[in-house]
N, C-alpha and C positions, 0 to 999 in steps of 0.2 A: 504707856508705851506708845511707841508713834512708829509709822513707816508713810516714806515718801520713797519715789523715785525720780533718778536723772538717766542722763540718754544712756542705754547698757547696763546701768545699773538698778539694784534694790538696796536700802540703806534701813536698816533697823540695828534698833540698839545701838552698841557700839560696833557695828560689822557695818561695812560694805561689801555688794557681792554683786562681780561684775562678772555678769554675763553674757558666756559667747555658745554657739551653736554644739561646742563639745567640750567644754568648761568651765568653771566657775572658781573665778578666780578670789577669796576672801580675805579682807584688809581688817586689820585694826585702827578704826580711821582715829579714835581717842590719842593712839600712841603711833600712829602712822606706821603701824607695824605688821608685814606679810603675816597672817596668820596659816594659810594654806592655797590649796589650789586642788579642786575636787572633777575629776576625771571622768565624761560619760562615755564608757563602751559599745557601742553594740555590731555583734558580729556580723558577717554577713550571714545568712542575704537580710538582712533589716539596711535597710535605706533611710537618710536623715530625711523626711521632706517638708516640714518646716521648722524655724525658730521666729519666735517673735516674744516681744518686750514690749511691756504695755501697762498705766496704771502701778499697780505693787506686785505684777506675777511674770515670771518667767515660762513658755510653754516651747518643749520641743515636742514633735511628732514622725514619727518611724513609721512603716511599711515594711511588712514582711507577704510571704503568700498567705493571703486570705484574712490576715492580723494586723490589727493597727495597734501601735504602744503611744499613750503620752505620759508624758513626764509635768506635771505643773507645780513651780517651786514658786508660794504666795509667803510674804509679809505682812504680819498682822501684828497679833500680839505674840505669835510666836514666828518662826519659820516654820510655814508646811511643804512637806515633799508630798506627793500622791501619785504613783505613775499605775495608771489603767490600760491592760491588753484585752483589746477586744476581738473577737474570733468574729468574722463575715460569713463563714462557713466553717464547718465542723473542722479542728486540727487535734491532730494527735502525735504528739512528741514535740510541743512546742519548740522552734527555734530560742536558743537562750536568751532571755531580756537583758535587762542595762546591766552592767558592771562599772562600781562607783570606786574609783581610787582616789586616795589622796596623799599628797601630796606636802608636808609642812614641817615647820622648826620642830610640832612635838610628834612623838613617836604613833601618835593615834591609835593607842590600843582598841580594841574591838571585844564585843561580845557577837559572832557571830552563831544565834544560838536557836535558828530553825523559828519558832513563833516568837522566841525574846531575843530583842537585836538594842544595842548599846554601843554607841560610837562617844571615845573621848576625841574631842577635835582639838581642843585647845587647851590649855592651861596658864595663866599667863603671869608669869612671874611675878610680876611686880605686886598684884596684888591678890593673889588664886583663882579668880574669877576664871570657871570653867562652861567651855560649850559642850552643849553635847550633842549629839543624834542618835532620836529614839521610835525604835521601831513601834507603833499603837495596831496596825495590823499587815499581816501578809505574810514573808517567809523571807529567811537569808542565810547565805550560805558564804565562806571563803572558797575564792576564785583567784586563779590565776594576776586578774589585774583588779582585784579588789573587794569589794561586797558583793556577791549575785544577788537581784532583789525579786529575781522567780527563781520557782524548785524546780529543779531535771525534769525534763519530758514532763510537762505543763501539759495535759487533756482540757481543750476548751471545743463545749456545743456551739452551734452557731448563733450570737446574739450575746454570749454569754460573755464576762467581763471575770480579770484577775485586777484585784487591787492590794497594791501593796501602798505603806501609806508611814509616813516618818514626820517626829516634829521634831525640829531645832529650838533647843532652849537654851539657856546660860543660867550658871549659878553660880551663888557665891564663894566656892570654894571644893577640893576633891571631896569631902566627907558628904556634902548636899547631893552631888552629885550619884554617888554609888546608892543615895538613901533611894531612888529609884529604881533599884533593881529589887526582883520581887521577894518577898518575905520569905517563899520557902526556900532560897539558894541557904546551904549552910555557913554557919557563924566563919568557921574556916576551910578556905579553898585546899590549903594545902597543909598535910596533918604528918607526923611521922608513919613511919613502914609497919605497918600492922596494925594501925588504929581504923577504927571504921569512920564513918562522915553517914549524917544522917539526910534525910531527906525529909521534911515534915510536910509530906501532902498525903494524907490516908487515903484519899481514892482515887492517888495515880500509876501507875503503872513504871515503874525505874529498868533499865533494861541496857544490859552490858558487861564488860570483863569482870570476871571476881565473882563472890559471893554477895547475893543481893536477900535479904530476908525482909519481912514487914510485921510491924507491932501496930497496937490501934494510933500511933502516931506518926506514921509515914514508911519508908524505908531504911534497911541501915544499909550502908556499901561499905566493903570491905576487898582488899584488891593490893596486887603484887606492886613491888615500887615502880614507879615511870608514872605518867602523865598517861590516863585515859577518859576517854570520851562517853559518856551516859545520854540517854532518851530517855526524858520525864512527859509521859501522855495522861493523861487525864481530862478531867473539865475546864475548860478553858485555856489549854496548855497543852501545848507540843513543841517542846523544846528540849535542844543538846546543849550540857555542860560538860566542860573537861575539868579534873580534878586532880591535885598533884599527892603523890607519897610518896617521900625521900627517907631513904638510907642515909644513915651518920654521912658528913663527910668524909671521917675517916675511912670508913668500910670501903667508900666509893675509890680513894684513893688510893688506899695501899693496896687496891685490887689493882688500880691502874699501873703502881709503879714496881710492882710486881711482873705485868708483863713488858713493861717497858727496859726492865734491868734483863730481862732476856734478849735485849734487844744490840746492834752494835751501835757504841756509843758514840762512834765518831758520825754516824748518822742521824744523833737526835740534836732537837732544834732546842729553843732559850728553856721553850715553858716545860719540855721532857724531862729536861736534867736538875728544872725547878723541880718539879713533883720528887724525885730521886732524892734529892738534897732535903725535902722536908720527910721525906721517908727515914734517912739517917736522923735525923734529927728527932724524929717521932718512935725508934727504935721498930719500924716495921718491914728493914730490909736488914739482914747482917753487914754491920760494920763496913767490913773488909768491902763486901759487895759495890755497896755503894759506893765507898771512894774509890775503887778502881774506875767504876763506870763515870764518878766523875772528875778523874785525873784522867782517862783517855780523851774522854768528851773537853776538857778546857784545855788540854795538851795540842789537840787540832784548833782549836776557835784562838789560843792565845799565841800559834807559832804561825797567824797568818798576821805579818804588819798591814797595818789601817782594814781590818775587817773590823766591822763597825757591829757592834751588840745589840741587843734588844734589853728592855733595861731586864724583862726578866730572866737575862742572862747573872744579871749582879749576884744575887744570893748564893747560886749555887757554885758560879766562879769565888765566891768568897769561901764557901765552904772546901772547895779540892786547893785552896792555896794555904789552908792551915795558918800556919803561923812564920810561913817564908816573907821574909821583907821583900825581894823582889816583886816574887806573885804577886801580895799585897799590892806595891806599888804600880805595877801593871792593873789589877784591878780598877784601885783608884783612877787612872788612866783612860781607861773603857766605862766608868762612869764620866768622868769629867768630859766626855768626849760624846755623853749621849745629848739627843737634841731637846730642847725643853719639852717637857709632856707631862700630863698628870701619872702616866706612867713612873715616868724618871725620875719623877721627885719622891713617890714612894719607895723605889728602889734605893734612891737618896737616903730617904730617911731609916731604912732597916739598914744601910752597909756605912754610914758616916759613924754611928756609934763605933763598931768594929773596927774599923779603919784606926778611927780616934784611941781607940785603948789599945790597939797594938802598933803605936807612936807615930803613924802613917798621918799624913794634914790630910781630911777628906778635900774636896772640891767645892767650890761655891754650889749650893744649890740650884737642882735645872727648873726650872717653875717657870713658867709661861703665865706672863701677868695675864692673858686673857684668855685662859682656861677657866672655865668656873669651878671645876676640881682643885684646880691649884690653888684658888683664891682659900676656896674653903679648909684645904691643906694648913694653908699659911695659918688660917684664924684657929686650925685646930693646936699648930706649937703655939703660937700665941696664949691658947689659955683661953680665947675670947669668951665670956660670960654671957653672948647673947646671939640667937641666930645669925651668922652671916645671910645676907640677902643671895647669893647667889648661891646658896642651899635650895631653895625651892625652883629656882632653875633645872638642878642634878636631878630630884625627886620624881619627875616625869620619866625617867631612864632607868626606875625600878619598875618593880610589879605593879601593875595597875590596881588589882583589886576585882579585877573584871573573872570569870570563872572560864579565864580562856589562855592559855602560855603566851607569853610574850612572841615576838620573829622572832627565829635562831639568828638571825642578823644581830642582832641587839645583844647576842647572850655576853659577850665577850666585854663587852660595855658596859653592861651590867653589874659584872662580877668584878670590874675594876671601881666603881663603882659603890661598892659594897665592899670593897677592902679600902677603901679611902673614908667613908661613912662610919665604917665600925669604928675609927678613934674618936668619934665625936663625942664632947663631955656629955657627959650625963643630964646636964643642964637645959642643952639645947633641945627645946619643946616645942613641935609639929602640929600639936594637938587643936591651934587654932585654923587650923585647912586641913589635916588629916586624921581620918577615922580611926589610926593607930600612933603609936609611939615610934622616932627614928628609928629605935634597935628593934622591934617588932616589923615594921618594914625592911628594913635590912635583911633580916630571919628568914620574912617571908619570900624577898624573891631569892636568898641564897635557897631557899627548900625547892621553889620551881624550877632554879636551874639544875641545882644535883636530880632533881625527878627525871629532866627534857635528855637525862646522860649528856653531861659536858663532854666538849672537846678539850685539848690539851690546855691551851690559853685559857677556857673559862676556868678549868680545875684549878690551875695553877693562879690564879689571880684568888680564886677560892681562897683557897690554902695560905695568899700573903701574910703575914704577919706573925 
């Protein structure tokens, strides 16, 4: 491994990282391709008062009362991050240190997890090759604009020094990757509603919601559905995991469309009347029910000309038009009229059938050649016999693996996501970059979202098909 630098920058591996007094901006200099752009916080009163660039290290340094912070980011054989707050005199409740955002094409899931910290930065398509940032000592918390890399109200004597301390590596693929996270996290992050999740550290301490018992091989946790957050204290360890338990998705659903059919229909939106319509169809609303709520609900949406649909309008407008040839024909209308999306092409492909057997012409296909959802769409009516390449593209946009919930930003993404993945052949094998199987990933982040309690959109993309 080699590093050299140019004016601004530091160049290892295949990265370049070009650095400025409140940023760092990272390239894929191999593929000339933005990998990210990593954000340094610091609130006030921390004052910036130097940056300099020199050799293979990067050093900024802060000022606060009576506390100095530097940050030194060197190029060796690996990248090391090291930032040292040193107390001049005694502080008590330290002012907060750096907060690191970033920035990039991939979703950068995080393990922000108190003494175990794991950052994905990258993953890059073309060939899996994953970065990563990994915390070897200090402490890190989710903040507002990013990683916090000191704990709340920080007590430092005078002379005395916090060091928090990270290395940047790459590897070749997401399964190398997670094999650094440590041995006692459980085999699975997220388990059905009543199963317990073990913990195999015998002399640590597990501490949080639910039922927590201890055998002479660790702990077992046990805990009501939803996503909650655990302290593992022991020897050499102080760290928080979050852990998912989901309820069927039926359960979660017909809960939802149960209060939604109390609701007035001329007020619910695409993905309400979606849920409703897979309720009829699931036999968990009476009949009658549901189509009146949605023959009001497509009564308003189909008697406004040029109100434009969302595609997961289509199913359930298909369903309150029966076997009317006009409806029908209006439906087809409000699909052929949606704008390419990997949405659309889904909704495409469950209402073309239908359409087609009740002697209606569906519409051309909405597919956006440069969706990478859509591409893999295509190769999934195709039949294709072999991973489409811009499969491992998508695969960033699930669960990471990390023992931490994705952004609720992302759920919605996710879940569409995962009703476009679940038709993929059986053939099609991950197993050379990932540590599970497609439909095993798939499983896995539909359980984290039903735990995170979906909103309407992510339930109803749930539910497609």
């Amino acid at each position: 491994m080699n590093a050299s630098t140019a004016t601004g920058q530091l160049v290892w591996e295949h990265l370049r990282l070009e650095c400025a007094p409140r940023e760092v901006r990272v390239m894929d200099r191999e593929q000339d391709r933005p990998v990210g752009t990593a954000t340094i916080s610091m609130a006030s009163p921390w004052r910036l008062e130097d940056f300099a660039l020199e050799a293979d290290e990067a050093t900024w340094r802060w000022r606060s009362a009576g506390t100095v912070a530097q940050l030194r980011l060197t190029a060796d054989r690996t990248i090391s991050a090291r930032l040292v707050l040193t107390a001049d005199e005694p502080v008590t409740g330290l002012a907060a240190g750096p907060s690191v955002g970033w920035r990039g094409a991939f979703s950068c899931p995080s393990w922000p997890g108190g003494s175990s910290g794991l950052v994905l930065l990258d993953e890059r398509p073309s060939d899996g090759l994953v970065v990563t940032a990994g915390q070897t000592r200090g402490h890190v918390d989710a903040g507002e604009r990013g990683l916090t890399l000191t704990p709340a109200g920080l007590d430092l004597a005078a002379g005395r020094s916090w060091v928090s301390a990270w290395t940047i590596d790459r590897h070749p693929h997401r399964a190398a990757a997670l094999a650094a996270l440590p041995g006692w996290l459980p085999h699975r992050l997220d388990v059905p509603a009543g199963e317990p999740v073990p913990i195999a550290l015998p002399d640590a301490a597990v501490s949080g919601p639910g039922r927590i018992s201890t055998n002479e091989s660790g702990s077992l946790i046990e805990a009501e559905p939803g996503i909650h957050c655990f302290t593992v204290a022991g020897p050499g360890v102080d760290a928080r995991l979050q852990l998912a338990w989901a309820e069927s998705l039926g359960d979660v659903a017909a809960r939802r469309a149960r209060l939604i059919a109390g609701s007035d229909p001329r007020g619910a939106d695409a993905a309400q009347a979606a849920i409703i319509a897979w309720a009829d169809a699931g036999h968990e609303l009476p009949h009658d029910q549901a189509m009146r709520f949605l023959a009001a609900w497509a009564d308003e949406l189909l008697d406004r000309p040029g109100q434009p649909v969302e595609p997961l309008a289509v199913a359930p407008l298909l369903a309150a038009a029966g076997t009317d040839p006009a409806r029908l024909g209006a439906v087809a209308g409000r699909l052929g009229a949606l704008p390419d999306s990997a949405g659309a092409l889904l909704a495409w492909m469950g209402a073309a059938p239908v359409l087609a057997g009740s002697g209606i012409t569906p519409p051309a296909p909405p597919a956006d050649r440069d969706d990478p959802l859509c591409r893999v769409l295509s190769a999934v009516a195709t039949h294709a016999p072999r991973v489409p390449d811009e499969l491992w593209g998508l695969l960033p946009r699930l669960h990471s693996g990390l023992p931490w919930p994705m952004a609720p930003e992302h759920a919605t993404d996710a879940a569409l996501c995962c009703a476009g993945l679940a038709l993929a052949p059986a053939g099609w094998d991950v197993g050379a970059r990932m540590p599970w199987s497609l439909p095993e990933l798939v499983a896995a982040t539909r359980a984290w979202l039903i735990a995170a309690g979906p909103g309407d959109q992510t339930l109803a993309w749930l539910l497609w098909g």
